[in-house]
Backbone as a printed PyTorch tensor [residue, N CA C, xyz], in Angstrom:
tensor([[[42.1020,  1.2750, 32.1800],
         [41.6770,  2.6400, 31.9590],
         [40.6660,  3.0120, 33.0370]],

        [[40.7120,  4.0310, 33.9120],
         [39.8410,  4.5220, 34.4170],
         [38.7460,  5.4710, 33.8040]],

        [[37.8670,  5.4760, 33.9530],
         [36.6360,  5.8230, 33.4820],
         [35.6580,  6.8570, 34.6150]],

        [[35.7450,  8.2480, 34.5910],
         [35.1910,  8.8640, 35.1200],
         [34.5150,  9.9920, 34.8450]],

        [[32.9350, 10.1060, 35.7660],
         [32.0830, 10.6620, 35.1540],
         [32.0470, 12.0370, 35.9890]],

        [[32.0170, 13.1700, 34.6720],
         [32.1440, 14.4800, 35.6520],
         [30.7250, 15.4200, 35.0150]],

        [[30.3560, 16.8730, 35.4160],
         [29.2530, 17.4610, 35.7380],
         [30.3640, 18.4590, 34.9320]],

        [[29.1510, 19.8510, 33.8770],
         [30.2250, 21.2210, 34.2090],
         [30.7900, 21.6590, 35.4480]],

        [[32.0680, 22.0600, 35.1860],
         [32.3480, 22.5790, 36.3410],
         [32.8840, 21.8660, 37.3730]],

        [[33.0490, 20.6460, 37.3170],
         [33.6260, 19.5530, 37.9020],
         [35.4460, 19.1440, 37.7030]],

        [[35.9160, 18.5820, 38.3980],
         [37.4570, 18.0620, 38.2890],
         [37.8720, 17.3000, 38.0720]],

        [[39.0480, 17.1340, 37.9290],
         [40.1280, 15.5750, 37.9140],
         [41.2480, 15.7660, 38.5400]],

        [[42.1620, 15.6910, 39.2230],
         [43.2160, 15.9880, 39.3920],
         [44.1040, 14.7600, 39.4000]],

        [[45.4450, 14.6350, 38.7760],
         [46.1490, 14.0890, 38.5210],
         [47.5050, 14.2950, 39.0710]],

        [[47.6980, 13.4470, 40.1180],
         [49.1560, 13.4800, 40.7720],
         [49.2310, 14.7370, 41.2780]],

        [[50.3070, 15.6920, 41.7700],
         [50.2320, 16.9670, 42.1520],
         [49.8200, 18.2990, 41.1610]],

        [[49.9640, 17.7340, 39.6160],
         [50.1570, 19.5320, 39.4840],
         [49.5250, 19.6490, 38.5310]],

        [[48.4290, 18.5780, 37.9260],
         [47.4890, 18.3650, 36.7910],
         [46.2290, 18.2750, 36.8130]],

        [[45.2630, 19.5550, 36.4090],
         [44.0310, 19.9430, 36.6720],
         [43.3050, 19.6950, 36.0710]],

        [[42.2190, 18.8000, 35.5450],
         [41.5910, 19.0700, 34.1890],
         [39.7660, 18.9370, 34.8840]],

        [[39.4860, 20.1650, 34.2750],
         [38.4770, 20.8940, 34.2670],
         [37.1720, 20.8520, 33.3280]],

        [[36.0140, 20.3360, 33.3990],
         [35.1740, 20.3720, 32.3840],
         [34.5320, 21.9950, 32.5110]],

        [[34.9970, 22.0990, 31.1380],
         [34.6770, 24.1950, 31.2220],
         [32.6610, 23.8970, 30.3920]],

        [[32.7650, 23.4330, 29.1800],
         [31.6530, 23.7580, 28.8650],
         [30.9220, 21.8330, 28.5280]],

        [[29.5810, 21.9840, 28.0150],
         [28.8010, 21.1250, 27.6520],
         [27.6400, 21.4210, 26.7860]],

        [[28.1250, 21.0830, 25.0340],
         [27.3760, 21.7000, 24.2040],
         [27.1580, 20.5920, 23.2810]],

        [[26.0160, 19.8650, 23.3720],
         [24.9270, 18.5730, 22.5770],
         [26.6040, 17.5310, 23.2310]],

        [[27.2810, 16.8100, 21.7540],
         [28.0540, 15.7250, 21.6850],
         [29.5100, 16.1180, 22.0300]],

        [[29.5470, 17.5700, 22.5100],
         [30.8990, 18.2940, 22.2110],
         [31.1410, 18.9200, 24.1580]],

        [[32.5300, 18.2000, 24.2110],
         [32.7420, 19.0880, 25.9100],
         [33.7560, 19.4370, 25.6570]],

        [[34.0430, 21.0640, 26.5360],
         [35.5040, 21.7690, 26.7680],
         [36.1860, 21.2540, 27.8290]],

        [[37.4340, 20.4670, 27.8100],
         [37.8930, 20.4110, 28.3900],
         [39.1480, 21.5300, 28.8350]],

        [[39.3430, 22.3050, 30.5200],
         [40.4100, 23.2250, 30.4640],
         [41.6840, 22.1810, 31.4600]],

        [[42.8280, 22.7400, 31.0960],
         [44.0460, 21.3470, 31.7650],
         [44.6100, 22.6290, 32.0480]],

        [[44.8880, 22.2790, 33.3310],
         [46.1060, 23.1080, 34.1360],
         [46.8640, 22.2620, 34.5650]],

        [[47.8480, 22.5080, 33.8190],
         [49.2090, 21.3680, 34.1390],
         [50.8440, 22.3600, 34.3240]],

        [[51.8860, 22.1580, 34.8030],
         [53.1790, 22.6250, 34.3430],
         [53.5130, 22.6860, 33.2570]],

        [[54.3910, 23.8700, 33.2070],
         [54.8060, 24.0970, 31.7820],
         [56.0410, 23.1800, 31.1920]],

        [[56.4540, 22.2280, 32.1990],
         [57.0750, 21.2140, 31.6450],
         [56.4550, 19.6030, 31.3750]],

        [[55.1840, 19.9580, 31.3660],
         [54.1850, 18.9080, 31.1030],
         [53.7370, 19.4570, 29.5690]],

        [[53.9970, 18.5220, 28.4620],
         [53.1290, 18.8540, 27.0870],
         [51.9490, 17.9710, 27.0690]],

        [[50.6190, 18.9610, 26.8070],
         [49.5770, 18.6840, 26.6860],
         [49.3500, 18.4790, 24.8380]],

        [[49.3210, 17.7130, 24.6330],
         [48.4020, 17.3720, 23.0540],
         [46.6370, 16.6970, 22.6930]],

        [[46.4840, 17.3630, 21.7410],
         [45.3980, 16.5930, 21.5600],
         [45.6470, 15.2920, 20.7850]],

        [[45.1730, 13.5650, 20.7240],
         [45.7370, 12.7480, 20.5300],
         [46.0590, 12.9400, 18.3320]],

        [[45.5220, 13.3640, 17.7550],
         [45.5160, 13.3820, 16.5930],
         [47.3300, 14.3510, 16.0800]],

        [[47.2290, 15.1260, 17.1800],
         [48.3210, 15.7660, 16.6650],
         [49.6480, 15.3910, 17.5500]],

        [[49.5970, 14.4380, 18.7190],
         [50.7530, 13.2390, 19.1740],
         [50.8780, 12.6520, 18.2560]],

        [[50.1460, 12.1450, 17.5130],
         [49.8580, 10.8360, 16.8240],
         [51.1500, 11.5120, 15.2510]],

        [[50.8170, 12.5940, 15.3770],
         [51.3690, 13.4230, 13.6840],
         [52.3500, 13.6370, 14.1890]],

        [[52.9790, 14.2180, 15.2350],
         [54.2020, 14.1240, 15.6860],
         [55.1290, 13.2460, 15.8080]],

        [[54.6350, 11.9380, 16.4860],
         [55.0470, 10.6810, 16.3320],
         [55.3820, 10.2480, 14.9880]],

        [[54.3090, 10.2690, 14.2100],
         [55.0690,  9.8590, 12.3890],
         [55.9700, 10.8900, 12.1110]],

        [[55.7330, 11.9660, 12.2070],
         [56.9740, 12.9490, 11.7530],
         [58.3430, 12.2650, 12.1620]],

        [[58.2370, 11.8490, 13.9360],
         [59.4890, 11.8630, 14.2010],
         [60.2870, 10.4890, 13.6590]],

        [[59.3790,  9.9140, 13.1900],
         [59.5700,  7.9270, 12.8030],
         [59.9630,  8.1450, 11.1920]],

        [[59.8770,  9.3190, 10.5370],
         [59.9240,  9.4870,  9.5890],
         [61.7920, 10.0760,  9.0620]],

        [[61.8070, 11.2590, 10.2140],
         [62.8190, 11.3990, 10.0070],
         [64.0510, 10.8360, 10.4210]],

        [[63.6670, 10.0070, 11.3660],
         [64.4610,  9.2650, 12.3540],
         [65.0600,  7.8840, 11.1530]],

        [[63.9510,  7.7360,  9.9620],
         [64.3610,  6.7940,  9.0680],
         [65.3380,  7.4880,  8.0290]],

        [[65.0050,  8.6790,  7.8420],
         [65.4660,  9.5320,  6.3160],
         [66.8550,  9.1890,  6.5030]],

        [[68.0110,  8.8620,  6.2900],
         [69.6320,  9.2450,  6.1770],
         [69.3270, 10.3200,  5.4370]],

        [[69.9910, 11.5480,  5.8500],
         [69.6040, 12.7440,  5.0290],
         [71.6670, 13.0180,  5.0280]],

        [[72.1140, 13.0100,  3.8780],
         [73.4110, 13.1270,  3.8320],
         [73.6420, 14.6130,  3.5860]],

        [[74.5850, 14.9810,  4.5460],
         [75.4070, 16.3480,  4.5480],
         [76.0310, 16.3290,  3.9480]],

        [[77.0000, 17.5200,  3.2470],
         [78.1570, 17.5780,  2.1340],
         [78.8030, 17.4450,  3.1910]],

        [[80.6180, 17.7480,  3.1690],
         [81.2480, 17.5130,  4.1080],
         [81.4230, 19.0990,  3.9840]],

        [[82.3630, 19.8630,  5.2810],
         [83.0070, 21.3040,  5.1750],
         [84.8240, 20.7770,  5.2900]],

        [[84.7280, 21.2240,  3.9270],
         [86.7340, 21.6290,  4.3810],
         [86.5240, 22.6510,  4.3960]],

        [[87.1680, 23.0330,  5.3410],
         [87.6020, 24.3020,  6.5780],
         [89.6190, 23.8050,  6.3830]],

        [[89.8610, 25.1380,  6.3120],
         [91.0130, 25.4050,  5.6400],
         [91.7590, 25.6790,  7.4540]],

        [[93.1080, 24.7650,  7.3270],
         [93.1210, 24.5300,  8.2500],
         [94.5150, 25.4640,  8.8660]],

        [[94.5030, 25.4070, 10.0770],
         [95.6980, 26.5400, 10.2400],
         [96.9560, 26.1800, 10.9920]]])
């Protein structure tokens, strides 16, 4: 893990097209702003994390369909 120390108003940049920006600094709490592509998804880790079980969840369910007879011609 790299470990780096930034100032308000300071950068990161990541590979070509990923910006992340320290916007504010308030007591234990910092804004971070990310300028990334819109084919880059940004999450915060709590709600990857909920996504991930969602998808482990349904990925387990067998969720059975009725069948369609469709009347045939």
């Amino acid at each position: 893990m790299l470990i780096l120390s930034r100032k308000l108003n300071e950068k990161v940049v990541i590979g070509d097209g990923i910006v992340i920006s320290v916007v504010e600094i308030r007591g234990d709490q910092i804004k971070l702003g990310i300028d990334a592509p819109k084919s880059v998804k940004v999450f915060r880790q709590e709600v990857y994390d909920a996504i991930q079980e969602e998808n482990r969840l349904a990925a387990g369910s067998a969720l059975e369909l009725p069948s369609l007879d469709l009347p045939k011609a």
